[in-house]
N, C-alpha and C positions, 0 to 999 in steps of 0.2 A: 152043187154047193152054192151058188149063185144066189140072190134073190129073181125071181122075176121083174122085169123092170117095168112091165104094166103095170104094176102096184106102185101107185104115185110115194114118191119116200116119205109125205105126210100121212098115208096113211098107215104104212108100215110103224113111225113111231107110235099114232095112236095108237095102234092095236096091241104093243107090248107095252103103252104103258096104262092101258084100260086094262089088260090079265095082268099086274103085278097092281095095282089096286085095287081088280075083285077077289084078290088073295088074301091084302091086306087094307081094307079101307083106310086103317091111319096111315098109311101113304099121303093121304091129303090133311094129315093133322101131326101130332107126334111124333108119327114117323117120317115126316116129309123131308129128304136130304137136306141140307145144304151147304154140301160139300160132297163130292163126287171123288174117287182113291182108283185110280188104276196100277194094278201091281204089275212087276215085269215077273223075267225069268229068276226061278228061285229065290224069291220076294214074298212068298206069302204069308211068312208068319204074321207080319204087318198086322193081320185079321186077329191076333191073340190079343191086341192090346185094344179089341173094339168090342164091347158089350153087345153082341149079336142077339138080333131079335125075331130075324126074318129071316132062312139062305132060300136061293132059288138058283135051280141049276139050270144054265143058260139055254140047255135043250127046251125046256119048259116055258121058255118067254119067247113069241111070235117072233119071226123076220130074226131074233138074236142069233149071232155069227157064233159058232162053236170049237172051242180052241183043239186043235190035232197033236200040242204040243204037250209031251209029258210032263212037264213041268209046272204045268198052267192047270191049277185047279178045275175052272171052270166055274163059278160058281159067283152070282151075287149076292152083296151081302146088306143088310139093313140091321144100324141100330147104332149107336151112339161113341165116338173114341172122343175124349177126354171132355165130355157132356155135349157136343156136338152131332145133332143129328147127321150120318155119314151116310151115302149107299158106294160100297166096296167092291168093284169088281179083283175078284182072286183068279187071277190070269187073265189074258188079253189073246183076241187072234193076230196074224200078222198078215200083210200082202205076200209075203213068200209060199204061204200056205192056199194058195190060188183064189183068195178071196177079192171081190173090187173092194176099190177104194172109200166107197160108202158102203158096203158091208163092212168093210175093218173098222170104219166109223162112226159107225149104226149107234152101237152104244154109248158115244159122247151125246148123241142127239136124243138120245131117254134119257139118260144122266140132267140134261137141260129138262128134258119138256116132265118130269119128275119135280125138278126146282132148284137142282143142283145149283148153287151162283157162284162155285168155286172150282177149280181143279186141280186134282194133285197128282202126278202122275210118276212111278218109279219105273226102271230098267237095268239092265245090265247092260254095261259098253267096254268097249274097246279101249285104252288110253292110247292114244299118239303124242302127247305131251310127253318129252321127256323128263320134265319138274314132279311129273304126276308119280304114282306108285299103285302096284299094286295092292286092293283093298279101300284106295283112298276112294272118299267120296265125292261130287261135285253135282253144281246147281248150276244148269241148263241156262245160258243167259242169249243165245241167239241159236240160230241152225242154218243150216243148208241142205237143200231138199236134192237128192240126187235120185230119188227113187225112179224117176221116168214116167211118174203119174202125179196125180191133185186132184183130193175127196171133193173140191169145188168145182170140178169140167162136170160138166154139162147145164142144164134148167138151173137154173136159180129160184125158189121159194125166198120172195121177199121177207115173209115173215120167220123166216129164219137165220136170215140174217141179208146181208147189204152183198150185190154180184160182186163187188170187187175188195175185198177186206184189207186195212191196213196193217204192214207188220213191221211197222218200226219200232214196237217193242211188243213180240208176241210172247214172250215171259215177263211178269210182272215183276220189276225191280225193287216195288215196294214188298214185294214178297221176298225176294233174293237178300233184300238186307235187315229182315228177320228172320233168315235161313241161317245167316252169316254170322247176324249176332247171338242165336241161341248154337252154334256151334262154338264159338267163340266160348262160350259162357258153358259150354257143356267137354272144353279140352277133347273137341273133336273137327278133323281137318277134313276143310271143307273148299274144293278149289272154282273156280267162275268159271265156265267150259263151253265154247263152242259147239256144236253138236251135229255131226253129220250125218245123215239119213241114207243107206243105202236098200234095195229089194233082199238081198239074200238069194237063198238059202249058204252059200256057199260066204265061207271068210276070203278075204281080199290079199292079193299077191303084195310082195314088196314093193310092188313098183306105184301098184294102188295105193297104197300106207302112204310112201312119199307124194304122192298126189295130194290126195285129202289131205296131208300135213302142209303142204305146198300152199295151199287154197283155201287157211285160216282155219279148220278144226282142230281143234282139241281130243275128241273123241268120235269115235265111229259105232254105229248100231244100226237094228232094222225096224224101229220104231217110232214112237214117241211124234214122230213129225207129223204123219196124218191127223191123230189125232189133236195135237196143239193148233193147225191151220183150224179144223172143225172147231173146235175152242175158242180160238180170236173169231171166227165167223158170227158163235155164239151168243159171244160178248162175255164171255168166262175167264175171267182170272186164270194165267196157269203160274202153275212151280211144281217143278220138272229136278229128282233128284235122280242118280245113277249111282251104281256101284261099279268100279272099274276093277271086270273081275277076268280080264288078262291086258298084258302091254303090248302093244304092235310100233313097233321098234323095228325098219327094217333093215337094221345090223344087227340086230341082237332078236331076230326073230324065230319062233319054237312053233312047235304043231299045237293046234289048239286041243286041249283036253276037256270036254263039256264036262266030265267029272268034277276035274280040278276047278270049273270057271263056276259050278253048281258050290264048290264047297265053301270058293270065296264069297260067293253073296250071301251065303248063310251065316261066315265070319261077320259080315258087315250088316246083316238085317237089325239088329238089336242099338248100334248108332244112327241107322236109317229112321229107325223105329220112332229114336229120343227126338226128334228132329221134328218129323212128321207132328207126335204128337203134342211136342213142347209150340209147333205153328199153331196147333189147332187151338190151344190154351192164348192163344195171344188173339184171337180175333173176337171180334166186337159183334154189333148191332148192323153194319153195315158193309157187309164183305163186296156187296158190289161196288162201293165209292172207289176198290182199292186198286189203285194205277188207273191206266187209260181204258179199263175193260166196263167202267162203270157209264 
């Protein structure tokens, strides 16, 4: 499953992003992203409200890491959410799935060297918040990396970005406070969340809930962080929404039902949806001036 790591990581992004432009040359015109969509678990409708032009399925792009996750489409997508040239990945792999840490991040670095100059990234978490509720939504405004790994150990490729990256604000605020305002304006509750990064596979005992509650998260999940570090590296904008689609409460703690946690993100994709799309309708000429990412 690995990639081989003789293959320097510059040349691996060339090579999937030379076979998804001799598939489609307006890749370098028309079609050229910019704005890069990572969907989480049971997130994909996302892709109905994007006038698809192009799908490629992640088998069929070089070095691209291939999701084992049933719920994870698999599949990139090109073509335009609300006039917005977009490239859409419909599902994500995870480090739990025994991939490194730049294979689970492969894809933010085609998304970039594509043209991507923004990032939007969705998931399903956990709530530890007890203000929070189930269904509600919330927008990623810090994190804490617990994974036990960083897409950034080892070589450094200057031209991909700086060896040591700043993350004093590795969610764009200017992004969060037209998340806030078109929630606000769309009577849908939208809370500011901590976000805490765990490996998985396996959900976390009571004793871990009050940990991470203990240690400033708001929410817990197995994603979202590698790729956001790869993104500030970038120099990419992010905004990072979640659907909180069980509560880890641990007095009021239940067995997780993937079922149940599949049906609630599905409740919630269609205000994710308005969100997403009502951002993409607010941006300008110059998405990369926006926050410190520019």
């Amino acid at each position: 499953m690995t990639t081989p790591m003789t293959t320097p990581l510059r040349s691996r992004i060339d090579a999937a992003v030379n076979s998804l432009r001799a598939l489609a040359p307006r890749l370098e015109g028309s079609l050229r992203p910019r704005v890069g969509v990572i969907l989480g678990t049971g997130l994909g409708s996302l892709a109905q409200a994007m006038r698809i032009e192009m799908r490629v399925p992640y088998a069929d792009i070089p070095h691209f890491p291939v999701s084992t996750v049933e719920s994870h489409a698999g599949e990139l997508l090109f073509g335009r959410i609300a006039d917005v040239p977009c490239a859409l990945m419909s599902g994500r792999v995870h480090y739990y799935e025994g991939y490194s840490m730049e294979e689970v991040t492969f894809p933010v670095r085609v998304l970039r060297a594509l043209g991507a100059e923004l990032l939007i990234i969705s998931n399903a978490v956990g709530g530890m918040n007890p203000h929070f509720a189930l269904g509600d939504l919330c927008v990623t405004v810090d994190h804490i990396n617990l994974m036990g790994d960083n897409p950034l150990i080892g070589p450094n490729d200057d031209e991909l970005g700086v060896r040591f990256p700043d993350m004093s604000e590795p969610y764009d605020l200017e992004l969060v406070a037209r998340l806030e305002a078109l929630a606000l304006a769309q009577q849908t509750r939208l809370h500011r969340a901590v976000f805490v990064a765990v490996a998985g596979p396996n959900l976390e005992t009571r004793a871990e809930y009050r940990f991470l509650r203990a240690i400033g998260a708001d929410v817990v999940g197995m994603s979202l962080v590698p790729e956001a570090i790869t993104a500030v590296h970038a120099k990419m904008p992010i905004a990072a929404l979640s659907v909180i689609t069980d509560m880890c409460l641990p007095d009021a703690l239940e067995p997780a039902d993937i079922s149940r946690i599949l049906r609630v993100a599905a409740e919630a994709e269609p205000r994710l949806t308005r969100l997403v799309v009502g951002l993409l309708e607010t941006l300008d000429d110059a998405v990369p001036a926006i926050g410190r990412a520019g």
